[in-house]
C-alpha positions in Angstrom: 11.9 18.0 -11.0 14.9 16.5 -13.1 17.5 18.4 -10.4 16.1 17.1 -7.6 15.8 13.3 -8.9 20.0 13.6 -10.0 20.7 15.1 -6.5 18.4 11.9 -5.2 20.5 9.6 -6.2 23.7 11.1 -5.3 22.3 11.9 -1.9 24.9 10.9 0.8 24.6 13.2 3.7 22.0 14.6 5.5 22.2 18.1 4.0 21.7 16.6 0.5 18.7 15.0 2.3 16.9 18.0 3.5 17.7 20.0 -0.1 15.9 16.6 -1.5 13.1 16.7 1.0 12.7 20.5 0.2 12.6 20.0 -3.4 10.3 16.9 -3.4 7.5 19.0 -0.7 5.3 20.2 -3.8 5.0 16.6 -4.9 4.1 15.5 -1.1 1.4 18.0 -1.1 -0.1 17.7 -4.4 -0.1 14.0 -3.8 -2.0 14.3 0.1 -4.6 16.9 -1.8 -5.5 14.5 -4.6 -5.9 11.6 -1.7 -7.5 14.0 0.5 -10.4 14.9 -2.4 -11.9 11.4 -2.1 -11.8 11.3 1.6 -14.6 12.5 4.2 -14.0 16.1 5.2 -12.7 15.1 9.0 -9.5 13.7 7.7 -7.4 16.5 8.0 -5.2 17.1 4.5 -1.9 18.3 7.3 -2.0 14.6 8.7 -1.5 13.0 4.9 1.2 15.2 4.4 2.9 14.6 7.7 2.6 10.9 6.6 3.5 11.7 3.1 6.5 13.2 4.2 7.7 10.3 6.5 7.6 8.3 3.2 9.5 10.5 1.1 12.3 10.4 3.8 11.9 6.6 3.5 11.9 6.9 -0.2 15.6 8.9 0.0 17.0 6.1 2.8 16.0 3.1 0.6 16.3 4.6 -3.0 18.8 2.1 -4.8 19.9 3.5 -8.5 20.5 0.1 -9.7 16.8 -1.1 -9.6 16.8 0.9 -13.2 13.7 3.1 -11.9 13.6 7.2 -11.4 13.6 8.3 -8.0 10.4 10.7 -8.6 8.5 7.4 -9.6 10.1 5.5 -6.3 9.3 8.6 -4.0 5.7 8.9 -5.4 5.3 5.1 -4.8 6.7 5.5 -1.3 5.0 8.4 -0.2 1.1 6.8 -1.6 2.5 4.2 0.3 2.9 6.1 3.3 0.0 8.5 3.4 -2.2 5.3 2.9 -1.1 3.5 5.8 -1.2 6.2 8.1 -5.0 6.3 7.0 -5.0 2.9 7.8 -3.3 3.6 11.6 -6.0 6.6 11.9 -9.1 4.1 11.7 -10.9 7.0 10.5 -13.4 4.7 8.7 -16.7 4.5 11.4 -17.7 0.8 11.8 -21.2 1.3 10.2 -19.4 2.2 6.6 -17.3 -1.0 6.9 -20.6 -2.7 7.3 -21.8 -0.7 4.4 -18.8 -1.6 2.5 -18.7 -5.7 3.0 -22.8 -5.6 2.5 -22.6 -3.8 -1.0 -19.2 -5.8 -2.0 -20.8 -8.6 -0.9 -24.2 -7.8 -3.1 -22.1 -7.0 -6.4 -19.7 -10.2 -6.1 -23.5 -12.7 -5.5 -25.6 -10.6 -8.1 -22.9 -10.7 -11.1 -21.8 -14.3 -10.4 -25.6 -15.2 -11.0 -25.9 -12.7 -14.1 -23.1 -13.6 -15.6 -23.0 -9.7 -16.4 -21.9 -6.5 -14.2 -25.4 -5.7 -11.9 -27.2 -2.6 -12.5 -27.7 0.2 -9.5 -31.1 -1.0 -9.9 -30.6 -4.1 -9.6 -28.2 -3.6 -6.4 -31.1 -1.5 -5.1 -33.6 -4.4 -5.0 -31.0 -7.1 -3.8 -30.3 -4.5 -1.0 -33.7 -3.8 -0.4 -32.9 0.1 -0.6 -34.1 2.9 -2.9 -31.8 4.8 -5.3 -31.5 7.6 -3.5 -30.2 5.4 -0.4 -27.9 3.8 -2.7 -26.4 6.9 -3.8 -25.7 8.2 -0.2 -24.6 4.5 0.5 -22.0 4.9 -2.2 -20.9 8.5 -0.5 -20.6 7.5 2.9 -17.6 4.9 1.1 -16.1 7.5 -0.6 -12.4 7.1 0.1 -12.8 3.6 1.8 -11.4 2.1 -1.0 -9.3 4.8 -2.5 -8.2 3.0 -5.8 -6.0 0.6 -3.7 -5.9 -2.7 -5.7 -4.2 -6.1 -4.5 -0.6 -5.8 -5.1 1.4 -9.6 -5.0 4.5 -7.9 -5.8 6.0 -6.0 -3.5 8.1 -7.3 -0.6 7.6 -4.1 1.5 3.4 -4.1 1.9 1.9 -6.1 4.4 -1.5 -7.1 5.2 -2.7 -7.8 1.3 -3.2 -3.9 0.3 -0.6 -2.0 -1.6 0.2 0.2 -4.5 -1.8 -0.4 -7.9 -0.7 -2.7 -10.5 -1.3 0.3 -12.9 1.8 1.8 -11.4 3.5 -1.3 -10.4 7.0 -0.6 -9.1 9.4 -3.8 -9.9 11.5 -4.9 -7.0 14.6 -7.5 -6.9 12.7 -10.8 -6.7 11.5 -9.4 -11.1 14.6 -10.9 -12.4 12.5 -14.2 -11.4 11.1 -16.1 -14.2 8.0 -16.7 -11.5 7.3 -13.0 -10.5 7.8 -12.1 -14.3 5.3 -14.1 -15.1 2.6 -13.2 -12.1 3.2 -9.6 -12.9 2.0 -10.0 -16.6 -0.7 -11.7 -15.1 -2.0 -9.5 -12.8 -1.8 -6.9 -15.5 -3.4 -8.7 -17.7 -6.7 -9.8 -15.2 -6.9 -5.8 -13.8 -7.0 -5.0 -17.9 -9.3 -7.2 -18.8 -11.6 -6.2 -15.6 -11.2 -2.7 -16.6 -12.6 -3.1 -19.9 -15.5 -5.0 -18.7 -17.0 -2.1 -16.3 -19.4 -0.2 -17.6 -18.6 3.1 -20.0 -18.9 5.6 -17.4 -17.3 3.9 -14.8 -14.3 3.0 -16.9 -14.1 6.6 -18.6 -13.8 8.0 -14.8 -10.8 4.8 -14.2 -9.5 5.9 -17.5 -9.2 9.9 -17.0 -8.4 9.6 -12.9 -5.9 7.2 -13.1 -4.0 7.1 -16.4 -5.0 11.1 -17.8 -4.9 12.5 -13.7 -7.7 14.2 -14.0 -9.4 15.5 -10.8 -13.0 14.4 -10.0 -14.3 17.7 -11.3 -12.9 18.1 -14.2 -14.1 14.4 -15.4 -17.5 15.7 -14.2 -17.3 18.4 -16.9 -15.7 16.0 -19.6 -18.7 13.4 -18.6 -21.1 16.3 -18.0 -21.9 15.3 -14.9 -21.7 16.5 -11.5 -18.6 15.9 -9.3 -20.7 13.9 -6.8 -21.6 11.4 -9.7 -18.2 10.9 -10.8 -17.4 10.1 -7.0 -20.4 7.7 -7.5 -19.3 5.7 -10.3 -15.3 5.9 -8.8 -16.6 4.3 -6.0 -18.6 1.4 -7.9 -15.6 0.6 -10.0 -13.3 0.5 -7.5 -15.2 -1.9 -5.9 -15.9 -4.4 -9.1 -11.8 -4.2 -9.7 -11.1 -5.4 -6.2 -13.8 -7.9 -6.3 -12.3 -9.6 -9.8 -8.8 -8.9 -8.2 -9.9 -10.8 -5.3 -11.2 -13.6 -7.5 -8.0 -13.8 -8.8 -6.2 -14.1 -5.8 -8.5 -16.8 -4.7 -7.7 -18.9 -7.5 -3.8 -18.1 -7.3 -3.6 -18.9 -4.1 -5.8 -21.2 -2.5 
């Protein structure tokens, strides 16, 4: 969309805005779908793109050419953004799966501090007390819960600890800081690190979602497995990168 980045940054009136906001739709929707595939079927894919929308017109109001960054990167940061924290206003998660959530975070961050290695699902299953097959659904019903989002540090417009991914970190003004320079490549560095460390399928599915944008069904045939697996092992990474992100953080800060 190189036309509609150029008229971006040149937009000055609100009927530059709405050809913007016209030309940028296709980007809102594909980005709601790919959200919407890791969320529970009740979450309506019309309310992310309501949301995702709101954040692209945020994206046009605040974009600032001088930050050196391409307004389709800015807008796709804003509207993730956006769509995320209108998940977040929905509540849409039932209270049982937060309990689900803290019980198995909680399990992996005891079982690999005393292993001194990543835990096995069999493993998890005993601490637990669950079979596999309980696991497995376990790990459905979280599907979406955690939706890749990893601890961002950076970014003067998140609240509340949760924002955009430090694999697409977008630099703000406080980078020209020695400081944030410096906790930036840091961050990097301890997400990298944690990334190699998970297991080969979970960081093939990390690797091919995130960085080669496949969808889960297409890593299932590249893994030859079935989608619901590759959701499986999503889920379990997802939650060993914000455990060692949160160990981080810990240490940073406290």
């Amino acid at each position: 969309m190189p036309q509609a980045s150029k008229t971006a940054e040149k937009t000055n009136g609100s009927g530059d805005r709405q050809h913007v906001i016209e030309d940028y739709i296709p980007l809102v929707k594909y980005l709601a779908h790919r959200i919407s595939m890791k969320l529970p079927n009740h979450v309506e894919i019309d309310d992310l793109v309501n949301s995702g929308i709101i954040g692209l017109i945020d994206a046009i109001e605040k974009f600032d050419p001088g930050r050196g960054i391409k307004f389709k990167t800015y807008a796709e940061f804003r509207i993730r953004g956006a769509i995320f924290d209108g998940l977040r206003s929905l509540d849409w998660v039932p209270r049982s799966v937060r309990k689900q959530k803290k019980m198995v975070e909680q399990s992996y961050a005891q079982l690999e501090q005393q292993l001194g290695r990543h835990a096995t699902d069999e493993e998890l299953c005993r601490d637990l007390g669950v079979g596999l097959e309980e696991f497995y659904k376990i790990l459905d019903n979280l599907k979406g819960v955690s939706l890749g989002k990893f601890v961002e540090l950076n970014n003067n417009d998140s609240q509340g600890g949760e924002g955009e991914s430090a694999i697409a970190f977008i630099p703000d003004r406080s980078t020209d800081d020695p400081y944030h320079k410096f906790q930036k490549h840091e961050l990097t560095e301890i997400l990298s690190e944690a990334i190699r460390r998970l297991p080969d399928k979970e960081r093939y599915v990390v690797s091919l979602y995130y960085f080669d944008e496949l969808t889960m069904k297409e890593i299932g045939t590249v893994l030859n497995i079935t989608e619901s697996r590759v959701s499986q092992l999503h889920t379990k990474s997802m939650i060993r990168l914000r455990e060692a992100l949160k160990s981080y953080v810990e240490r940073r800060f406290q």
